[in-house]
C-alpha positions, 0 to 999 in steps of 0.5 A: 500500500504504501509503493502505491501511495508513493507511486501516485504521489510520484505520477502526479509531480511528473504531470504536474511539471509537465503542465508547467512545462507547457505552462511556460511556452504558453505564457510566452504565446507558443502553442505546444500540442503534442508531447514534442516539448517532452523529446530529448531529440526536440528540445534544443528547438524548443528552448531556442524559441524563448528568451534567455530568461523563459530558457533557464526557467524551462531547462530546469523543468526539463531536468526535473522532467527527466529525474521524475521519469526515471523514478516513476519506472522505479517505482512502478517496477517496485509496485509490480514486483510487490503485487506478484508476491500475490497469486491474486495480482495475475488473476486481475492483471486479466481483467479487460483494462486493468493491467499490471499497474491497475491491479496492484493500485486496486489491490492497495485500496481493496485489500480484500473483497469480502469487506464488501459483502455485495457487488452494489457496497463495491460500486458505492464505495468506487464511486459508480454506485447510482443515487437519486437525490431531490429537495423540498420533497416534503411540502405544507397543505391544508395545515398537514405535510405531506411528500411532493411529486418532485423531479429527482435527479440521478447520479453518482455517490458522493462518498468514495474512494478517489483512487479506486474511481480512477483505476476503473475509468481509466480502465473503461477508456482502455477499453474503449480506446483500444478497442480490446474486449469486443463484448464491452465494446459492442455493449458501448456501441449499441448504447449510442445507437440507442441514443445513449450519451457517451459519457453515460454508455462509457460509465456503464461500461466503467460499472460492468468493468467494476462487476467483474473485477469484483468477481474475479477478486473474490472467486480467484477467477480470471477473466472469461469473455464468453462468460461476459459474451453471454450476459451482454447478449442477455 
């Protein structure tokens, strides 16, 4: 738990120096799309087109760009090789989008599934549980309170854990960008041709993605897409 604490920590100081990287080059009204500010190979380039005083500022950003990307790797091998003392590591690492990284992060903040006793306190506590929230639902008449037909408005829960969130929405984009799991990916596509908002068919993907990981966790079970295959159908 804490190799994953400490590699969060680490992968956020390099995508916060990253931005102020391109934060500098903004400043001084030059676009950086891409990741080409990044490359050894472009940098000389790049420095070339600010003033001495911008070009210092980024030099060091550069230099520690570079010393987080080196502890970044260590720390995700570290976090790796830690996860695989555990059999269960392999069994999630199968799971469509949760790879090596993924499952040790997701490992560091379960610990165990048999603390959730349903998949539904599962995704409550990941942050994909559905809620339904409304006000003023109570209202006065004739002298006595009595509940008004008030609109409610779904959503997510509110109390989860932040990390966990992040671990299976990222692996729905995995998922849906890559296009590696053809039964999710058919799930998804036929929510938008239902009319479905991508945000919302890809949160639905996000929760199917949470079910079987909760399965597998606590049967042991790897991944089977012919099991999957048969509920997408039904």
């Amino acid at each position: 738990r804490e190799l994953a604490r400490t590699h969060r920590m680490i992968s956020s100081d390099l995508v916060r120096v990253r931005n102020r990287l391109k934060a500098t080059f903004r400043a001084r009204g030059i676009a950086t799309a891409g990741r080409g500010v990044y490359r050894q190979g472009e940098r000389e380039k790049w420095l070339a087109r600010l003033d001495p005083a911008s070009r210092a500022t980024a030099t060091l950003l550069l230099q520690e760009l570079d010393a987080l990307v080196v502890l970044d790797a260590q720390s995700a091998q570290q976090l790796v090789r830690e996860s695989h003392r555990h059999p269960v590591a392999r069994v999630l690492e199968t799971a469509p989008g949760i790879g090596p990284i993924r499952a040790a992060e997701l490992m560091a903040v379960v610990v165990t599934p048999h603390r959730f006793r349903t998949v539904k306190q599962f995704l409550s506590y990941s942050g994909l549980g559905i809620v339904t929230r409304s006000s003023a639902d109570w209202v006065r008449e004739g002298g006595r309170w009595v509940r008004a037909q008030v609109p409610r408005t779904v959503g997510l829960s509110r109390r989860h854990n932040r990390t966990l969130k992040v671990v299976l929405k990222g692996a729905a984009t995995t998922v849906l960008s890559a296009r590696c799991c053809r039964p999710l990916c058919e799930h998804y596509d036929q929510l938008l041709e239902e009319g479905t908002k991508p945000n919302l068919a890809k949160l639905t993907i996000a929760r199917r993605i949470a079910t079987i990981v909760f399965a597998m966790y606590k049967n042991e079970e790897v991944f089977d897409p012919q099991r999957l295959r048969s509920t997408v159908t039904t």
